[in-house]
N, C-alpha and C positions, 0 to 999 in steps of 0.2 A: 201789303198790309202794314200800317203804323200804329204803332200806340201811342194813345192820352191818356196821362194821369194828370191828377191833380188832389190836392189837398186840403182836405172840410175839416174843419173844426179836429185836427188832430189824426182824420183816417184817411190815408189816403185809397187812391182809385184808380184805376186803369184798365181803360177798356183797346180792345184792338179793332180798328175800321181800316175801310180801303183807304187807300192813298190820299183822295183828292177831299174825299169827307172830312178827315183827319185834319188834312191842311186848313180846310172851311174851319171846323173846330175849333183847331187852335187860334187860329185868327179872330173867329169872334170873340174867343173867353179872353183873348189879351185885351182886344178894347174893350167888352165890358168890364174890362179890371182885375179880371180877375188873372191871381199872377199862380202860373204853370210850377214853379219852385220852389215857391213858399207855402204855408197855414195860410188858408180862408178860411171866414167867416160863413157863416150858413146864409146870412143875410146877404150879402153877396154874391151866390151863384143865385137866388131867387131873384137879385135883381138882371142878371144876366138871361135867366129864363125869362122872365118878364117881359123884356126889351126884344126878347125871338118872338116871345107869342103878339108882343104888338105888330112889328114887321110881318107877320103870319098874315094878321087880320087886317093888314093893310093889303098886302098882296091878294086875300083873296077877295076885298071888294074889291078893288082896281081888274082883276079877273071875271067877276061878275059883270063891271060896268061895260067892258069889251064885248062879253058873250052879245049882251043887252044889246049893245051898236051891233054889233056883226048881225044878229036876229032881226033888226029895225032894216038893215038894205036890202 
């Protein structure tokens, strides 16, 4: 288990996940910007969340489109 914290608008946060979560985690928050060490902005992790929920809804049409072809042979 590892923990991630991070820093909004002054409070910081820390939650504890498994290992490999953790790692995904941290990786995404560093390229959406958001930095592990210092104060962010509120605006900032929603943009961070924003950019998962797009990936999301990409992923699960590209998921549907397959089901579709696999149903179609």
């Amino acid at each position: 288990m590892k923990h991630v914290s991070l820093t909004v608008s002054g409070n910081r946060y820390e939650v504890v996940l498994e290992d490999e979560f953790a790692d995904f985690v941290n990786r995404d928050l560093e390229e959406a910007g958001i930095n592990l060490h210092t104060d962010n902005t509120a605006d900032k992790l929603l943009r961070a969340y924003l950019r998962l929920a797009k990936q999301s809804t990409s992923y699960e049409s590209e998921i549907e489109l397959l089901i579709e072809t696999l149903d179609g042979l």
